[in-house]
TORMISE-366566 format. One record per residue (C-alpha): residue in three letters; x, y, z. Coordinates in steps of 0.001 Angstrom, whole numbers, padded with zeros to 6 digits. Layout:
REM TORMISE-366566
<rec "ALA" <X Y Z>>
...
REM end
This chain:
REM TORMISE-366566
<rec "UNK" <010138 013605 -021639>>
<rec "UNK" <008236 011502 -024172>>
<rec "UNK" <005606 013510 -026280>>
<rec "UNK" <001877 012703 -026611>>
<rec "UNK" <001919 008641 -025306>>
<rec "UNK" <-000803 006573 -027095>>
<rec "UNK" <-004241 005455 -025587>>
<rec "UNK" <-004511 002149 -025667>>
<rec "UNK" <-007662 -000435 -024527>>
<rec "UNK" <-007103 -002668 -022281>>
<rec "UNK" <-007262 -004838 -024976>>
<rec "UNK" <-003908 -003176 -026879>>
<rec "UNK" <-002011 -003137 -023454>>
<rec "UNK" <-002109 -007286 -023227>>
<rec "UNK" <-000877 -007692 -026771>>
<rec "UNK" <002217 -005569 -025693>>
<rec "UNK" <002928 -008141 -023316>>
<rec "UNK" <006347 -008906 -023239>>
<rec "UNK" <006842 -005501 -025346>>
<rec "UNK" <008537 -002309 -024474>>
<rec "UNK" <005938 -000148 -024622>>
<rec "UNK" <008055 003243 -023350>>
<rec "UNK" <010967 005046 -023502>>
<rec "UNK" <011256 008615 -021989>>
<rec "UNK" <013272 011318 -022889>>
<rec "UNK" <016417 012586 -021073>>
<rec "UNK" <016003 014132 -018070>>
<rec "UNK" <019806 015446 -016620>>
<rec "UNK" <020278 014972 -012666>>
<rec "UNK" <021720 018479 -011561>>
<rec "UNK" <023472 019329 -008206>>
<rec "UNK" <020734 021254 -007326>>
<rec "UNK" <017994 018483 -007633>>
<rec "UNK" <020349 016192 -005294>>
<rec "UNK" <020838 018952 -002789>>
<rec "UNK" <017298 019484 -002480>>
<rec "UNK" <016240 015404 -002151>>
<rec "UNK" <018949 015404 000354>>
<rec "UNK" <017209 018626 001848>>
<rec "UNK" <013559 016406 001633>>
<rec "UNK" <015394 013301 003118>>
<rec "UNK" <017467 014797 005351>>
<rec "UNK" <019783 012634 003491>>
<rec "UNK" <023370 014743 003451>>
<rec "UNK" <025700 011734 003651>>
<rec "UNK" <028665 013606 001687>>
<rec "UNK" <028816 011391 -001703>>
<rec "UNK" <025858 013148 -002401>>
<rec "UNK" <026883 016819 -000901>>
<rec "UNK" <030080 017262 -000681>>
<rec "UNK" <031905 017949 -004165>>
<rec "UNK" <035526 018277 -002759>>
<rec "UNK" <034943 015480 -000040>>
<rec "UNK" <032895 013204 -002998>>
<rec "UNK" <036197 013829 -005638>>
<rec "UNK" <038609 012726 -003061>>
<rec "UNK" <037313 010032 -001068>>
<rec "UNK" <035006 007930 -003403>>
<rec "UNK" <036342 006506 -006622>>
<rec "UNK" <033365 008165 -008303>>
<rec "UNK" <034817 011622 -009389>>
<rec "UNK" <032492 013660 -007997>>
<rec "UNK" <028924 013801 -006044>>
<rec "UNK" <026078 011212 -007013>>
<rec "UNK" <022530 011229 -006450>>
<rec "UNK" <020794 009255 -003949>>
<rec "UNK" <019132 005641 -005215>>
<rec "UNK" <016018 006760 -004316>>
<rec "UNK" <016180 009560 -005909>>
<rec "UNK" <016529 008268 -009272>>
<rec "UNK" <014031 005457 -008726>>
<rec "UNK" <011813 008731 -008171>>
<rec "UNK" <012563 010033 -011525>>
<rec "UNK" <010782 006565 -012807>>
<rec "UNK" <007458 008331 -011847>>
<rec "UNK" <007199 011500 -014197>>
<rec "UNK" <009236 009264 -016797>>
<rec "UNK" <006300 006228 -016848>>
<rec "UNK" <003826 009309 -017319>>
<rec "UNK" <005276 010519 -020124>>
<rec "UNK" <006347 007679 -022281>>
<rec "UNK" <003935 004644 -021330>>
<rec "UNK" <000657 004080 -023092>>
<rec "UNK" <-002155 005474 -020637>>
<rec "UNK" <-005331 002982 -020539>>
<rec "UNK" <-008600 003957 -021816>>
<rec "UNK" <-011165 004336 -019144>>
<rec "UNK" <-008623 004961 -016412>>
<rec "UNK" <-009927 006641 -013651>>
<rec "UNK" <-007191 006756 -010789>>
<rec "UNK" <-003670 004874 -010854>>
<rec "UNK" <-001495 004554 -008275>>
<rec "UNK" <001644 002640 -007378>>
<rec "UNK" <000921 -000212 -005895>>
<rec "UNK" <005107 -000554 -004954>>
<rec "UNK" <007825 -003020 -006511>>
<rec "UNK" <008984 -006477 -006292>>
<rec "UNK" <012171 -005910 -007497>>
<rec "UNK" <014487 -003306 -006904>>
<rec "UNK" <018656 -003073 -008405>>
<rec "UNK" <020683 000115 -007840>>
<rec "UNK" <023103 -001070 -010706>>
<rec "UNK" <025272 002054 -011237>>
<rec "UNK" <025863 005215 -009614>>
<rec "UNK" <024548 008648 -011698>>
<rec "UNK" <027083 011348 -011215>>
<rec "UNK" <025780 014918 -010909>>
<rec "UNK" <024966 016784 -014153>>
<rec "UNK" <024404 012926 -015471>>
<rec "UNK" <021306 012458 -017586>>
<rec "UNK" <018763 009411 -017793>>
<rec "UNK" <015725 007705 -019458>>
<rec "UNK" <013917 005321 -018461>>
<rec "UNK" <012544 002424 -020574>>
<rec "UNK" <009607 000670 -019547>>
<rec "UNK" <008818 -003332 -020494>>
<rec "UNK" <005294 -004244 -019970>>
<rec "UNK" <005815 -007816 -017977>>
<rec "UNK" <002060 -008664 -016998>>
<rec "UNK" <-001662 -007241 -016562>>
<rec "UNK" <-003486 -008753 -014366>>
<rec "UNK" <-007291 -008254 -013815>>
<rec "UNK" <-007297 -008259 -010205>>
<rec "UNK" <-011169 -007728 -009966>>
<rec "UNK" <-013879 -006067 -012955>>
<rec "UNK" <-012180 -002831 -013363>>
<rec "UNK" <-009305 -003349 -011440>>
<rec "UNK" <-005804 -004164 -012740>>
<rec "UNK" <-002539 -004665 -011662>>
<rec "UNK" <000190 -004084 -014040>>
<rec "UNK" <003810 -004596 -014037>>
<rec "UNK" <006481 -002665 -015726>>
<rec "UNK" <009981 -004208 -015798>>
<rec "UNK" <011931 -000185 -015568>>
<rec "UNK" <015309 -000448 -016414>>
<rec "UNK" <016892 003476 -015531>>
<rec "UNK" <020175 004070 -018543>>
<rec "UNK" <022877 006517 -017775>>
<rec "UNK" <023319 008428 -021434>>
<rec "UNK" <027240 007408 -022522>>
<rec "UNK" <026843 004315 -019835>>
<rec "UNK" <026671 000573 -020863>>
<rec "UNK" <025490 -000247 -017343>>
<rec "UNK" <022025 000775 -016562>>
<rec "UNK" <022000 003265 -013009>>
<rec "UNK" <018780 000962 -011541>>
<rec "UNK" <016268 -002484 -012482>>
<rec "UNK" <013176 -002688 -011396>>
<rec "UNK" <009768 -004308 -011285>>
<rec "UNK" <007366 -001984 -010562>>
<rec "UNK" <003369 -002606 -010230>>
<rec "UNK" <000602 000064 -011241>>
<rec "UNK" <-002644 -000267 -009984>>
<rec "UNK" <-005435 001141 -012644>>
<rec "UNK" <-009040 001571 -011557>>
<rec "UNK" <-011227 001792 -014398>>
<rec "UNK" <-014718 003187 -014971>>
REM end
């Protein structure tokens, strides 16, 4: 992942409106990570399984990990490459408007997400909601594996 993201005021973070503002580092989806969120899921439909059945039945070449399993990896990814707020005190996700599984991610793939800040809105005196428009690249891929606009809640002090 991303190194050491900058603090910024709240301030900084509305004149990157419009701005990418992250970009993690690549993180590779192994068959063991997909097992295991198929484990946590009880998700074991076999294009995410089954190598043999996954090679010869889907026109992907091999297993691929769940959708939500990759919108997952947007979590630790937004940690590590976005800008965290000065005087943050809790943030949680506050859920998505918009959600596009674009491409699959094949086993032993790897990704990054990159992270557009689209609005901050102050909800309330030390409350804001921000959006990130995420957009989820598959390294040697021109199509991006997911889209999506997802909304942070910060509570400041």
């Amino acid at each position: 992942m991303a190194l050491n993201p900058p603090v910024f005021t709240v301030a900084e973070l509305r004149a990157h409106i419009g701005q990418e503002v992250g970009c993690a580092s690549w993180l590779t989806i192994s068959q063991e990570m997909i097992d295991t969120f198929a484990n946590l899921t009880n998700d074991h439909q076999y294009i995410h399984v089954n190598q043999s059945r996954a090679v010869t039945e889907t026109p992907y070449g091999g297993t691929i990990a769940h959708g939500f399993l990759t919108l997952s990896m947007l979590t630790q990814m937004l940690v590590s490459a976005v800008p965290h707020i000065e005087g943050t005190s809790t943030s949680i996700n506050y859920g998505f408007d918009k959600v596009r599984f674009l491409s699959p991610v094949l086993s032993g793939s790897a990704i990054r997400g990159r992270f557009k800040l689209a609005v901050v809105d102050e909800r309330m005196p030390n409350e804001l909601t921000v959006r990130y428009d995420a957009t989820l690249e598959i390294r040697d891929n021109d199509r991006p594996a997911l889209f999506a606009e997802w909304l942070v809640r910060l509570y400041l002090r």
